[in-house]
LUMFI-424827 format. One record per atom (N, C-alpha, C): x, y, z; residue number from 1; residue in three letters. Coordinates in Angstrom, 2 decimals, decimal comma. Example, Ala and Ser with C-alpha at 12.3 -4.5 7.8 and 13.67 -1.06 7.14 Angstrom:
REM residues 2
      c1      c2      c3 num residuo
   13,19   -5,69    7,80   1     ALA
   12,30   -4,50    7,80   1     ALA
   13,20   -3,30    7,80   1     ALA
   12,85   -2,25    7,08   2     SER
   13,67   -1,06    7,14   2     SER
   12,90    0,03    7,87   2     SER
This chain:
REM residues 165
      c1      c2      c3 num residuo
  191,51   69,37   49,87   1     UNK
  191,62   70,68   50,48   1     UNK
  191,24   71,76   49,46   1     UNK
  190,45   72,81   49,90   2     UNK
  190,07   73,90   49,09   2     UNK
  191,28   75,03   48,83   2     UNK
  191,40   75,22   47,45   3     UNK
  192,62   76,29   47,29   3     UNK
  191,82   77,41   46,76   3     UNK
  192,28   78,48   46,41   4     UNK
  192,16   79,65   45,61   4     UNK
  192,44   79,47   44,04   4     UNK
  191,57   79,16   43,56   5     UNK
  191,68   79,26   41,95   5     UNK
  193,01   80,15   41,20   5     UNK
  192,93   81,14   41,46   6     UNK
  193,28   82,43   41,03   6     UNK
  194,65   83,03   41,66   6     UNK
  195,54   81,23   42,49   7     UNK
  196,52   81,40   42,61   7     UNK
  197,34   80,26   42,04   7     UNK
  198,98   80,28   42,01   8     UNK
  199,46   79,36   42,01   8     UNK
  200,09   78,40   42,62   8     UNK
  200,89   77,11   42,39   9     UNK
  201,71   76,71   43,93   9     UNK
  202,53   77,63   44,38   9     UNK
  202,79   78,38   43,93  10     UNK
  203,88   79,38   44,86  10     UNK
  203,27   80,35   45,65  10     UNK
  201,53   80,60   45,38  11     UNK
  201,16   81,79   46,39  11     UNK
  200,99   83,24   45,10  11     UNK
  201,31   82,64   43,61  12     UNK
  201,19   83,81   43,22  12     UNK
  200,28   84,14   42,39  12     UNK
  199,21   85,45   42,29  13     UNK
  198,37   85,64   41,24  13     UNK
  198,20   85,18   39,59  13     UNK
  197,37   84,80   39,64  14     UNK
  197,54   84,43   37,94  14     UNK
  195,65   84,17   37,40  14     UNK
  195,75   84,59   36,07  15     UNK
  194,26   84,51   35,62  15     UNK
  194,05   83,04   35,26  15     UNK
  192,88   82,19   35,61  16     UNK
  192,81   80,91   35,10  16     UNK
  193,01   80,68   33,73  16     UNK
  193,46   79,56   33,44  17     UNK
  192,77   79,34   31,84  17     UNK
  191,50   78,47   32,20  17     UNK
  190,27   79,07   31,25  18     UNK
  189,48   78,55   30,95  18     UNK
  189,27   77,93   29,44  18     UNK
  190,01   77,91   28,74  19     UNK
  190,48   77,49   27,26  19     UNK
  189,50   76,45   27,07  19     UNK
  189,41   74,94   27,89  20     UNK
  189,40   73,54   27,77  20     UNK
  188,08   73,29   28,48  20     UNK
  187,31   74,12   28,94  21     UNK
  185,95   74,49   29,89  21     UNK
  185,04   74,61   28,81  21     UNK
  183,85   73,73   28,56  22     UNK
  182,94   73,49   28,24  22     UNK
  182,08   74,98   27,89  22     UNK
  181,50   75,38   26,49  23     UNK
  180,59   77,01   27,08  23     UNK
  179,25   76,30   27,26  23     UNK
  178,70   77,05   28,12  24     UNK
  177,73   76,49   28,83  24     UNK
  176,73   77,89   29,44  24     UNK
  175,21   77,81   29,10  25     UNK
  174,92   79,13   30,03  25     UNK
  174,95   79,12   31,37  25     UNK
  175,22   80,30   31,81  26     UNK
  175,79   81,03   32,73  26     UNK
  174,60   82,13   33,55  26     UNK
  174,53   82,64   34,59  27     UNK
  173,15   83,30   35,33  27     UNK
  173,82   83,70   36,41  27     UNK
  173,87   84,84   37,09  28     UNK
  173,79   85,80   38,03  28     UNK
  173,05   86,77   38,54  28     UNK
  172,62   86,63   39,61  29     UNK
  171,52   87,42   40,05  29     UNK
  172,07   88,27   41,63  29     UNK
  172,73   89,38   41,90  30     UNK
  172,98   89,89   42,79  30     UNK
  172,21   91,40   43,34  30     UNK
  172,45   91,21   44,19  31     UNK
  171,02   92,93   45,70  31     UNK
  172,20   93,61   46,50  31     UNK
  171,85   94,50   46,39  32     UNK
  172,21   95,37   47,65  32     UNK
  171,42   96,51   47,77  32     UNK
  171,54   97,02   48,75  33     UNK
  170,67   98,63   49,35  33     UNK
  171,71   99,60   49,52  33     UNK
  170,64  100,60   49,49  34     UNK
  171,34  102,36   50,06  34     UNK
  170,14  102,63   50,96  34     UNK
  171,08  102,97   51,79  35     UNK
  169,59  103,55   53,02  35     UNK
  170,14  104,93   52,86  35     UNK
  168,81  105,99   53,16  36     UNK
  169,30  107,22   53,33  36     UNK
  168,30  107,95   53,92  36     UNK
  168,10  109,52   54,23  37     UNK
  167,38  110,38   54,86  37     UNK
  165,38  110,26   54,27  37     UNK
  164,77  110,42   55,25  38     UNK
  163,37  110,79   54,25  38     UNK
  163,53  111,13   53,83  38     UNK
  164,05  112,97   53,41  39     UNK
  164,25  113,86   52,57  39     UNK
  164,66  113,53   51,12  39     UNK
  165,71  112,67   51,68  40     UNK
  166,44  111,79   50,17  40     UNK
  165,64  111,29   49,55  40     UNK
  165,03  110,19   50,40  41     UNK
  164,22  109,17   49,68  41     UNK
  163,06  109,41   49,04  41     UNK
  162,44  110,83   49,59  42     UNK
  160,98  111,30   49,08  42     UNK
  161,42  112,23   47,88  42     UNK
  162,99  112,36   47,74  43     UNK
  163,16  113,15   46,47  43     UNK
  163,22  112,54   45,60  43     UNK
  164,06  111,16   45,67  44     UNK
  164,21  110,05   44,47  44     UNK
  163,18  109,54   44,18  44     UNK
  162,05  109,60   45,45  45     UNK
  160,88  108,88   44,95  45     UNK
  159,70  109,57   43,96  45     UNK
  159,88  110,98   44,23  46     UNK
  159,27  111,87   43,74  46     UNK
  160,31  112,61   42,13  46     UNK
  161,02  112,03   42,06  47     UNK
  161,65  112,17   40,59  47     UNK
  162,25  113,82   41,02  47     UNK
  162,28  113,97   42,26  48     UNK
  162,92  115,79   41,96  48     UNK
  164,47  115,80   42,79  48     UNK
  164,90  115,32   42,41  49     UNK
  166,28  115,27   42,47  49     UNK
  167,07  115,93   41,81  49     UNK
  168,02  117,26   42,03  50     UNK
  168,63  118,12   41,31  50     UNK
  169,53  117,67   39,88  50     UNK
  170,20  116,42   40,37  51     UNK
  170,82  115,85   39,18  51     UNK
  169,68  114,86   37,88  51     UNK
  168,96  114,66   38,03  52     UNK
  167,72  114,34   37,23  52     UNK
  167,19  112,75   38,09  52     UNK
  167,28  112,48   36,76  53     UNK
  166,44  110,46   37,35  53     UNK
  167,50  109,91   37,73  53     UNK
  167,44  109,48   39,23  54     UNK
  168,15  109,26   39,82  54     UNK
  168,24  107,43   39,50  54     UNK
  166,96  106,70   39,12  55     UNK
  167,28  105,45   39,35  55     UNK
  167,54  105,13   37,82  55     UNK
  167,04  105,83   36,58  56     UNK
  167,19  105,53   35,32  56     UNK
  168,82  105,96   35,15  56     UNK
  169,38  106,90   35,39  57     UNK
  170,46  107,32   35,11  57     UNK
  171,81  106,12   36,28  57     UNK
  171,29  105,59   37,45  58     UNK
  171,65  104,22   38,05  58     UNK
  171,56  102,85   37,51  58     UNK
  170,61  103,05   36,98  59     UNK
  170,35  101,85   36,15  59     UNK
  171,21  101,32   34,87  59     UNK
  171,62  102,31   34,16  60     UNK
  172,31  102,55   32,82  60     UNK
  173,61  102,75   33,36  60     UNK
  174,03  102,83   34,49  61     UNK
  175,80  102,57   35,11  61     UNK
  175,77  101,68   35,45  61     UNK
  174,68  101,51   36,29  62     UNK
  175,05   99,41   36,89  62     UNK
  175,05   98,56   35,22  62     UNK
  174,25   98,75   34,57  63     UNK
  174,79   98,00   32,79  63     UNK
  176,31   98,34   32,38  63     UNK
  176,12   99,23   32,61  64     UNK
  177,72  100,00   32,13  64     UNK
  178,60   99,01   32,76  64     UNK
  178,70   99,43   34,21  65     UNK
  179,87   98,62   35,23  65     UNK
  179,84   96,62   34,83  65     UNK
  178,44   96,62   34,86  66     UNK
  178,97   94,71   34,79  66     UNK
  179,71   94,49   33,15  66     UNK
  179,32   95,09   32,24  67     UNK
  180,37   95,03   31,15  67     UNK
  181,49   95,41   31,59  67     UNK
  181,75   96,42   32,23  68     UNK
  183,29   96,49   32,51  68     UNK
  183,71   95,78   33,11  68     UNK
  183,79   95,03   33,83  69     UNK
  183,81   93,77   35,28  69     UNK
  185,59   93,41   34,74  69     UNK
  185,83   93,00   33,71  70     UNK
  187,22   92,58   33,15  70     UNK
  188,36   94,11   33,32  70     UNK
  187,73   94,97   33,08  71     UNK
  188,69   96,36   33,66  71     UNK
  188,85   96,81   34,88  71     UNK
  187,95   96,64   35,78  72     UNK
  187,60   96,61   37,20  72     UNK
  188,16   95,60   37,90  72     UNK
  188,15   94,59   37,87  73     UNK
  188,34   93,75   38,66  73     UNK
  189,81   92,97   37,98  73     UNK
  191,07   92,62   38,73  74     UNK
  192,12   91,68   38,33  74     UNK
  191,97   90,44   38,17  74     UNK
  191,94   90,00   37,04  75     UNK
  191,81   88,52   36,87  75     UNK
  190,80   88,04   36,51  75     UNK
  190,10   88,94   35,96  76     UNK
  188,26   88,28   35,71  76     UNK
  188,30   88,16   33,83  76     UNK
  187,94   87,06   33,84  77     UNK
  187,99   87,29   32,69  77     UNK
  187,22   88,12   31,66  77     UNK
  187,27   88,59   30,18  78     UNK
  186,25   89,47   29,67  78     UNK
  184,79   88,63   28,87  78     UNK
  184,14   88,79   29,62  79     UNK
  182,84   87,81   28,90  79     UNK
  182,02   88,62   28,07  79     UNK
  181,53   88,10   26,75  80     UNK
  180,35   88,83   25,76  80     UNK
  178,78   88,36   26,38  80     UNK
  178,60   89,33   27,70  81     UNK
  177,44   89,23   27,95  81     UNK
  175,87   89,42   27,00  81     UNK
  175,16   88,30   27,76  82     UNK
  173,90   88,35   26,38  82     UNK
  172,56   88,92   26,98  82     UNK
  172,70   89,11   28,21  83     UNK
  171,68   90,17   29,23  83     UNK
  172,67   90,68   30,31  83     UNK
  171,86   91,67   30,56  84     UNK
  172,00   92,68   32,18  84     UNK
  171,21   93,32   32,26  84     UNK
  170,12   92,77   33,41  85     UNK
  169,50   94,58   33,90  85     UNK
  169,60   94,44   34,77  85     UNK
  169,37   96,07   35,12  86     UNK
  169,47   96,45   36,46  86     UNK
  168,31   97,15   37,04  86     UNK
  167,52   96,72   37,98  87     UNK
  166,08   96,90   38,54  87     UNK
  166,18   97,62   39,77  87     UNK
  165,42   98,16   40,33  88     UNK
  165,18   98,92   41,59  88     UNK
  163,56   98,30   42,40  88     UNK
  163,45   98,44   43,89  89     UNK
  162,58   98,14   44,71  89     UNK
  162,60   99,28   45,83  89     UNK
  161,84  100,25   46,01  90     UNK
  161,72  101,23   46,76  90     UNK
  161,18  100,79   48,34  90     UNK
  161,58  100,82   49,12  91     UNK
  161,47  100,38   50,34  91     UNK
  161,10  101,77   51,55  91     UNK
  160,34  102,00   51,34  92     UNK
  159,51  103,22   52,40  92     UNK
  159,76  103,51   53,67  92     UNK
  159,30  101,86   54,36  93     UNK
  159,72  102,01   55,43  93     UNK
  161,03  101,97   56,17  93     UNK
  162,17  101,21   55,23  94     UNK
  163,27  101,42   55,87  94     UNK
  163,74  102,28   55,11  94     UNK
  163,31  103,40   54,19  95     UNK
  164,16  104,68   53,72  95     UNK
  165,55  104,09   53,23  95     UNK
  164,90  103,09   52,04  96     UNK
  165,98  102,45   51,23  96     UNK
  166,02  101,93   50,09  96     UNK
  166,72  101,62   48,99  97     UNK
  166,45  101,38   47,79  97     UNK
  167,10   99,97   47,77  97     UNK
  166,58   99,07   46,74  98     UNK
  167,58   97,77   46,74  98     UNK
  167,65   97,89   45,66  98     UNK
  168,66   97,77   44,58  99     UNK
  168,70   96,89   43,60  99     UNK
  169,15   95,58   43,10  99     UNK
  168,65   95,32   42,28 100     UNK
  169,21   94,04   41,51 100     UNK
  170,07   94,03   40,12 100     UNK
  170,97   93,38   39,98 101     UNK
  171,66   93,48   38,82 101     UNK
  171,50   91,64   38,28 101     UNK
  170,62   90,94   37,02 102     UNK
  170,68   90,36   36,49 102     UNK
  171,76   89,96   35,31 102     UNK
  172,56   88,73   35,00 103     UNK
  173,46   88,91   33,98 103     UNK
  173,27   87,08   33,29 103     UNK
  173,44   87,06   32,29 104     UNK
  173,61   86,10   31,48 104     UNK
  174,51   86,15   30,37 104     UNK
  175,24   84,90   30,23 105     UNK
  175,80   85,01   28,93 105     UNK
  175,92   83,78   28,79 105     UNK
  176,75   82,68   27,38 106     UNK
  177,26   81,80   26,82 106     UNK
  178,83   81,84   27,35 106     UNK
  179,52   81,03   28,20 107     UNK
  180,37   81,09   28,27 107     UNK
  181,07   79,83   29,17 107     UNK
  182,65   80,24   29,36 108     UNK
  183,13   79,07   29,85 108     UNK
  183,07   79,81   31,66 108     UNK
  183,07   80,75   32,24 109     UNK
  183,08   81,03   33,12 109     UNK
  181,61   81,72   33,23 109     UNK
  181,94   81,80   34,86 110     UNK
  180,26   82,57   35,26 110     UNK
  180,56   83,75   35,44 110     UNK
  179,50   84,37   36,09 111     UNK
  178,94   86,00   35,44 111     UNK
  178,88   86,74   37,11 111     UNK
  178,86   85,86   37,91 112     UNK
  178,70   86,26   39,69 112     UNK
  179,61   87,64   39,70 112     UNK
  180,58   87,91   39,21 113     UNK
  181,15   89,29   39,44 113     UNK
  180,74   90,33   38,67 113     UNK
  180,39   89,88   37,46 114     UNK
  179,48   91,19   36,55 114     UNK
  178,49   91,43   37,13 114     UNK
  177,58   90,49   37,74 115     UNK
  176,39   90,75   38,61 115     UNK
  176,14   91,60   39,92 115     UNK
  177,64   91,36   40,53 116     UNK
  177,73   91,83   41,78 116     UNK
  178,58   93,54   41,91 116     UNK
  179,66   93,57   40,64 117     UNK
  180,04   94,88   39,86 117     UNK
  178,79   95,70   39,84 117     UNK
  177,96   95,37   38,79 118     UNK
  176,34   95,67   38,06 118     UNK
  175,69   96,71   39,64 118     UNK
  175,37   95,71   40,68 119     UNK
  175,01   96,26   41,27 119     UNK
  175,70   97,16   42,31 119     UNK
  176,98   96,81   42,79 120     UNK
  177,75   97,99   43,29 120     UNK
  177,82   99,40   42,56 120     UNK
  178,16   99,25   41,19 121     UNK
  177,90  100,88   40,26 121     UNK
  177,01  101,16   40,16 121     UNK
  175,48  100,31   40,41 122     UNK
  174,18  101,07   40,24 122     UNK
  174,12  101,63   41,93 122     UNK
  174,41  101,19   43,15 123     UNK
  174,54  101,84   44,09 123     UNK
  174,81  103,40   44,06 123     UNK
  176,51  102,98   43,78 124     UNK
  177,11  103,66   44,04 124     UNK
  176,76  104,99   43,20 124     UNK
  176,22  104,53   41,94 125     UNK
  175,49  106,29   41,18 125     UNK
  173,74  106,94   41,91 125     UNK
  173,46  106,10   43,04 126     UNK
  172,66  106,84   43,67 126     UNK
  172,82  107,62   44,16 126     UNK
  173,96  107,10   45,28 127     UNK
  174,99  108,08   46,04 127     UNK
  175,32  109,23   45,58 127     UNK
  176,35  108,96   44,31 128     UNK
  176,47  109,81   43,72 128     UNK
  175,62  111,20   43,23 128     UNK
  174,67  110,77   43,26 129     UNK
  173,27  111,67   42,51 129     UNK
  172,80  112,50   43,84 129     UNK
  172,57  111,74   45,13 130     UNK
  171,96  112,14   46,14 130     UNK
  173,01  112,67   47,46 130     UNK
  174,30  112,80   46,65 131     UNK
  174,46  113,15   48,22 131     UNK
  174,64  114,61   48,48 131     UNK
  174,20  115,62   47,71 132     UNK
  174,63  117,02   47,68 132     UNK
  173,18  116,88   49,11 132     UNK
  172,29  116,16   48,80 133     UNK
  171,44  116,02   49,79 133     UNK
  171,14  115,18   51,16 133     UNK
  172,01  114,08   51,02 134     UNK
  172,33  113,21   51,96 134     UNK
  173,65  112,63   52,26 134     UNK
  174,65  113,10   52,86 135     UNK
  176,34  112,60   52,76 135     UNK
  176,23  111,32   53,46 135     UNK
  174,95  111,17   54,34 136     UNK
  175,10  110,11   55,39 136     UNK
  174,73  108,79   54,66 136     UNK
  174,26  108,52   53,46 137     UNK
  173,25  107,52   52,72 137     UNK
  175,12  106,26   53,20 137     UNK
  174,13  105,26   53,17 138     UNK
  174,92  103,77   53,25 138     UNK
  174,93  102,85   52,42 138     UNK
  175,95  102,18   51,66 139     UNK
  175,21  100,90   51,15 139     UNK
  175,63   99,68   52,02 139     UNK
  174,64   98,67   51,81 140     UNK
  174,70   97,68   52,66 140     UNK
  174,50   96,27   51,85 140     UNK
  174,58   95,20   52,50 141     UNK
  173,79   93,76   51,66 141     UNK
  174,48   93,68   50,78 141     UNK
  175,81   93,95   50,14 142     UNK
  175,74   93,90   48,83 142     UNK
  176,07   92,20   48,20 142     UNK
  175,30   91,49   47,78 143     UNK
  176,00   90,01   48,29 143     UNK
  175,33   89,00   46,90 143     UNK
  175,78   88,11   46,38 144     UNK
  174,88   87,03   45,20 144     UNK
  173,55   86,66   45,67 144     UNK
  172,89   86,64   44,96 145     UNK
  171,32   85,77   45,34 145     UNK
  171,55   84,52   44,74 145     UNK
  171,64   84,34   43,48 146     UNK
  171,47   83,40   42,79 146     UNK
  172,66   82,88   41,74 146     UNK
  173,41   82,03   41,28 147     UNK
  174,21   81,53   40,44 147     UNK
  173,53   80,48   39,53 147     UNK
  173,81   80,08   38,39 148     UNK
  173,67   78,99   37,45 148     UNK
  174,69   79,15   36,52 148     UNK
  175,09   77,53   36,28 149     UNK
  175,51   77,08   35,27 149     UNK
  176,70   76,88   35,88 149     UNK
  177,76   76,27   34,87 150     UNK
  179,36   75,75   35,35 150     UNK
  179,34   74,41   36,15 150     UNK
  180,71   74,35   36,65 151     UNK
  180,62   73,26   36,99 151     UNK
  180,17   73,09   38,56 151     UNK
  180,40   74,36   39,14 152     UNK
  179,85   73,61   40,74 152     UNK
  178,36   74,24   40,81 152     UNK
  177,24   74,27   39,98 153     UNK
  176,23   74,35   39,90 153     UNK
  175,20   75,39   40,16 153     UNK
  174,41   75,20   40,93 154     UNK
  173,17   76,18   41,16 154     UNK
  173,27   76,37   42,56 154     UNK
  173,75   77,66   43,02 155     UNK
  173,58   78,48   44,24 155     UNK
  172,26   79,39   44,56 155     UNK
  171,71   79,01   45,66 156     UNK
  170,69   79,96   46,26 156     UNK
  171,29   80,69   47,38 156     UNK
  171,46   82,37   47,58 157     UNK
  171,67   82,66   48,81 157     UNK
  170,71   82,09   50,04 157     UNK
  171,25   81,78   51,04 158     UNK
  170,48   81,72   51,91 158     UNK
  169,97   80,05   52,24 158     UNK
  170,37   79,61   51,44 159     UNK
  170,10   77,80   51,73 159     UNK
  171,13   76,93   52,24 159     UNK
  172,58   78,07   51,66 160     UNK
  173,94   76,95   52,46 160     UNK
  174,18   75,71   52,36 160     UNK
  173,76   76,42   50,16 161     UNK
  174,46   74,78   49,67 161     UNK
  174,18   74,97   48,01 161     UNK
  174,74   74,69   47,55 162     UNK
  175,04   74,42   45,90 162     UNK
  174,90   73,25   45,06 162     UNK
  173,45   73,26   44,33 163     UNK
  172,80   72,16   44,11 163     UNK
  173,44   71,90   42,72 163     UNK
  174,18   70,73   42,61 164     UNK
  174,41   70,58   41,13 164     UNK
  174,05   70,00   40,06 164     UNK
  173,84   69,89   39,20 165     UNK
  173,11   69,01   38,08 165     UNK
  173,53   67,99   37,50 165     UNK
């Protein structure tokens, strides 16, 4: 039967030990979007956005946030990440931005929440940037693409199944 890691027999919170866990590299690759107005989108796209660069100044919080991932989140442990970026894909026709937040490190746990952190704070500082111009902007998708390393292996979104090595 499948339990919750990140509880105990009694039902109660607790951080794993990973002490006795092999370090091993580790890979996260997580997307999500902001949809928002033409207006919005032809401003971010056109770099004239009142608060400045909207995706460079996003970009450098989604890095920010997946290092923080251990302050943010209860129970995660703190990992010495050895990459993160955070990328953008401008989407025209649906008047939307995606990004990606990449993460790697050496470790005994994986990186799927720094990845998925990464890209929620790079969202969320679009928003931030754009909404004196758009209150209505959305984020959406926000979800893993890709996992490696550990013990239950190599995840692809979208295949509905975890290939292990």
């Amino acid at each position: 039967m499948e339990h919750f890691s990140h509880m105990d027999e009694a039902g109660n919170a607790r951080m794993v030990d990973v002490g006795q866990k092999e370090i091993t590299s580790r890979e996260a690759v997580a997307a999500g979007r902001i949809y928002m107005s033409d207006t919005c989108f032809s401003m971010v796209q056109d770099g004239t956005m009142k608060k400045g660069d909207v995706l460079t100044v996003a970009q450098i919080a989604g890095i920010m946030g997946a290092k923080k991932t251990s302050d943010l989140i209860p129970l995660c442990h703190i990992l010495a990440l050895t990459k993160c970026a955070v990328t953008f894909s401008l989407i025209p026709e649906e008047r939307a931005i995606e990004a990606r937040c990449l993460v790697r490190c050496q470790g005994r746990t994986g990186v799927e929440m720094e990845a998925l952190t990464g890209v929620s704070i790079a969202l969320l500082t679009v928003y931030d940037m754009c909404k004196a111009v758009d209150k209505g902007m959305h984020i959406e998708q926000v979800h893993l693409i890709e996992k490696k390393g550990g013990k239950s292996g190599h995840f692809i979104y979208g295949t509905g199944e975890t290939h292990h090595a």
